[in-house]
C-alpha positions as CSV (number, residue, x, y, z in Angstrom):
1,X,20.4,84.1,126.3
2,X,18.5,86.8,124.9
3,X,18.0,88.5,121.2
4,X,18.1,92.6,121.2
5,X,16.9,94.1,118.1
6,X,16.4,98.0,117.2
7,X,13.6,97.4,114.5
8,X,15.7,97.9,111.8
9,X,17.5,94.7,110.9
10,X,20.2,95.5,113.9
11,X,20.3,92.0,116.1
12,X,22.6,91.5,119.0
13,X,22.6,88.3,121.3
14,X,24.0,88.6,124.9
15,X,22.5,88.0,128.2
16,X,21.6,90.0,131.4
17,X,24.5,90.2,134.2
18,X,22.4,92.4,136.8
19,X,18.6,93.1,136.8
20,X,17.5,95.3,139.8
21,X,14.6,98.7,140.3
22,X,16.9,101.4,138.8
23,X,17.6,99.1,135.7
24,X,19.7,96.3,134.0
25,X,23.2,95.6,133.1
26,X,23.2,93.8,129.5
27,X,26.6,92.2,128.0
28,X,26.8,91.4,124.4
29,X,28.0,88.0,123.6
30,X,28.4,88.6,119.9
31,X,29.1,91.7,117.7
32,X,26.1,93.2,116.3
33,X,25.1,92.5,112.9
34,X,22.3,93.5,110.2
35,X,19.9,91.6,109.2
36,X,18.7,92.5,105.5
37,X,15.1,92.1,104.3
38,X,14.8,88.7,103.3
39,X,11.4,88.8,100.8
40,X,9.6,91.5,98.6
41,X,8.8,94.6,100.7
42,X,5.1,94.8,99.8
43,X,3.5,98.3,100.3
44,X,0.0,98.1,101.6
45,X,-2.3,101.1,100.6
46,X,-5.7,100.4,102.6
47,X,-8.8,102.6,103.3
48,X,-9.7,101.9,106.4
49,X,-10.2,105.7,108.0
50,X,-13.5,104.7,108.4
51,X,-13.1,100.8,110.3
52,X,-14.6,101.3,113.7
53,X,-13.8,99.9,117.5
54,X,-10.7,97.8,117.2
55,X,-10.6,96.7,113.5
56,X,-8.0,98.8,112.3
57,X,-6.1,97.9,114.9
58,X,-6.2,94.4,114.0
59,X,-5.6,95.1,110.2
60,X,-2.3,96.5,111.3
61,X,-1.5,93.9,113.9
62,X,-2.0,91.2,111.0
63,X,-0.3,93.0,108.6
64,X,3.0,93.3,110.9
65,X,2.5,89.8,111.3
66,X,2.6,88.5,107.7
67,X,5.0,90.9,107.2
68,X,4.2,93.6,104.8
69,X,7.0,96.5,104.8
70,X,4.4,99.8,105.2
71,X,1.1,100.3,105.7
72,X,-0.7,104.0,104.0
73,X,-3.9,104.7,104.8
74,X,-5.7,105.5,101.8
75,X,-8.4,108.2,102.0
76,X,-11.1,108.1,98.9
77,X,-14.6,109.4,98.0
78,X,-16.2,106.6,101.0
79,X,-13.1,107.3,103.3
80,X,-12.4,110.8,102.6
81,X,-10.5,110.7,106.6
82,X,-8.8,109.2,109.5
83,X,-8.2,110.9,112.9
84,X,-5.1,112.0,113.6
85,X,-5.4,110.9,117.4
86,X,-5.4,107.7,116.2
87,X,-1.8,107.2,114.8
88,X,-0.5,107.0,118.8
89,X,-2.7,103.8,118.6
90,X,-1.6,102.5,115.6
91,X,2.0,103.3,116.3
92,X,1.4,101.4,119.5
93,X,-0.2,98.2,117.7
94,X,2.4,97.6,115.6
95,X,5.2,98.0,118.0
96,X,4.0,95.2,120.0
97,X,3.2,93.1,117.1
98,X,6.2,93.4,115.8
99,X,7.5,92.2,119.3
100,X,5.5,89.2,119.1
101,X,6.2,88.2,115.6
102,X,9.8,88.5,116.1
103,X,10.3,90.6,113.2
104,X,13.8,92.2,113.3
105,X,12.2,95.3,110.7
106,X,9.2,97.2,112.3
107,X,6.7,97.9,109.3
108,X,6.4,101.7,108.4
109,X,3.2,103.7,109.3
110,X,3.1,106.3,106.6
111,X,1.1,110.1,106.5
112,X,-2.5,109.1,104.8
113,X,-2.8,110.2,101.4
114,X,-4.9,110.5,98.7
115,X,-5.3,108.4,95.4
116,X,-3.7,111.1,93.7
117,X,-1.0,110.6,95.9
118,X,-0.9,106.9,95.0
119,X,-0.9,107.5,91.1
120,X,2.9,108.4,90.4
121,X,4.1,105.0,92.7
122,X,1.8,103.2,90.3
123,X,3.6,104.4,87.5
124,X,7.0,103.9,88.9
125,X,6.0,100.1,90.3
126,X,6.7,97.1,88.7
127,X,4.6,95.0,91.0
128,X,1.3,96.7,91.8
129,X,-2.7,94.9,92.2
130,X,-5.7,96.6,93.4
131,X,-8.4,94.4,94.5
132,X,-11.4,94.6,93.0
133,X,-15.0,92.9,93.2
134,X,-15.2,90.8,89.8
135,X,-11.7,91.1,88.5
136,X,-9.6,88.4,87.3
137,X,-8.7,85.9,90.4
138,X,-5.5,86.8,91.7
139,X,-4.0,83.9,91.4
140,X,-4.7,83.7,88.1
141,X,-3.0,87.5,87.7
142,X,0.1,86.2,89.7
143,X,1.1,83.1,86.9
144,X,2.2,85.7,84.4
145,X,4.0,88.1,86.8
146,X,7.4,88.1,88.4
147,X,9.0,88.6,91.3
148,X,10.0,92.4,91.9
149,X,11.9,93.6,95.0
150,X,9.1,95.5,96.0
151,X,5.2,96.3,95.3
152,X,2.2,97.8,95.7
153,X,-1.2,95.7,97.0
154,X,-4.4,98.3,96.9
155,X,-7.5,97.8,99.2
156,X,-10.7,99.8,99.3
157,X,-12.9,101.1,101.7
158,X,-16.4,99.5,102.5
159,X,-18.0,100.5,99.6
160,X,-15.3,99.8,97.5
161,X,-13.8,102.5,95.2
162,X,-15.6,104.6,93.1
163,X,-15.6,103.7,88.7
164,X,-13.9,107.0,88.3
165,X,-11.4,105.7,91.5
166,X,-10.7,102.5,89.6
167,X,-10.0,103.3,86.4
168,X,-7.3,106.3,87.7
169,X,-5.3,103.7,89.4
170,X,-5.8,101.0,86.6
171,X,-4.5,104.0,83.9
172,X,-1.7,104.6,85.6
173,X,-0.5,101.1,86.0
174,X,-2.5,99.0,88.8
175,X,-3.3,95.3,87.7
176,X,-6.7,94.7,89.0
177,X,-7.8,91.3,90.7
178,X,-10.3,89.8,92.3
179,X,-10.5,88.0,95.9
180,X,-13.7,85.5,94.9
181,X,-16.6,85.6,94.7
182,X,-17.7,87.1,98.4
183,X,-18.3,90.8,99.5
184,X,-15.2,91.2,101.9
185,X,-14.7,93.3,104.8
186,X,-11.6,95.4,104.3
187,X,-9.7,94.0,106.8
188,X,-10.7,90.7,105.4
189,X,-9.4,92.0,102.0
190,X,-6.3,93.3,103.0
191,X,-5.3,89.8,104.6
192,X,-6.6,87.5,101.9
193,X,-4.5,89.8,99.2
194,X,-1.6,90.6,101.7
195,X,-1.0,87.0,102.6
196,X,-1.6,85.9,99.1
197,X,1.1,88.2,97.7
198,X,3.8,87.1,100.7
199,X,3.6,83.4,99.7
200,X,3.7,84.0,96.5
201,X,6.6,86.1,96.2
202,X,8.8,84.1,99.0
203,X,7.9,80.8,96.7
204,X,9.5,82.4,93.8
């Protein structure tokens, strides 16, 4: 018995009748059906252009795994880029984390933009925290907030965001909080918020 799924919520179980060089033979042992997102899609905007040798790539492996609906990177003042031959890559990393998570929706790779890119989401989301050194524990942020179908989680590059950076996204509607009392790698950032964020909305 195996599971087919196309990455977007189609699942079929069936099982294979013929496996030889020029292919297989598959029969379905059940109609198809779709599987609808089960918890709050969060959007992850991250700048991690600048994330050398094989950390981005885990940032978006872990991310598929805890389950976050899209990834944008974010480009800033300290991460003004990322190279365009690395989206292949990326692409790749996710497809085969998705695989091995078993998620039946493949998270979205989105076109980098720029924070005044991000600024109208902010304004249109009801769920949206940036993470920021000295802020308000998230936790904390999170007792007086409720559940939303989607949001918004915002991560900075190493060297954090600029004041000027901050307060834009905190005008037009970010909730800043704070991830303790350590300096944090992005990708270790984007976790600790990210995973944060998934148990707290799936408990609600």
């Amino acid at each position: 018995m195996i599971e087919l799924f196309n990455g977007k919520g189609g699942l079929i179980e069936g099982c294979i009748e013929r496996i030889d060089r020029t292919g297989l033979d598959f029969v379905a042992l059940e109609d198809p059906k779709l599987v609808p997102p089960l918890s709050t899609k969060w959007h992850v905007f991250a700048a991690f252009g600048t994330l050398k040798g094989d950390r981005a790539d885990w940032l978006l492996e872990k991310c598929t795994e805890l389950g976050a609906h899209s990834v944008t990177p974010l480009l800033t003042e300290r991460s003004p880029s990322i190279s365009e031959n690395r989206v292949d890559r990326f692409r790749r990393v996710i497809l085969a984390a998705t695989k091995q998570s078993q998620r039946l929706h493949e998270m979205i790779l989105n076109p980098p933009t720029k924070i005044v890119g991000l600024l109208p989401l902010l304004a249109q989301s009801k769920l949206s925290f940036l993470a920021t050194a000295g802020a308000t524990p998230v936790v904390s942020v999170l007792t007086s907030s409720r559940k939303e179908s989607s949001g918004l989680m915002i991560v900075g590059p190493e060297g954090d965001f600029t004041e000027k950076e901050v307060n834009m996204m905190m005008k037009a509607g970010a909730s800043a909080v704070g991830l303790g009392p350590h300096r944090l790698r992005v990708e270790t950032a984007t976790m600790a918020l990210l995973a944060t964020l998934m148990l707290w909305s799936d408990s609600q």
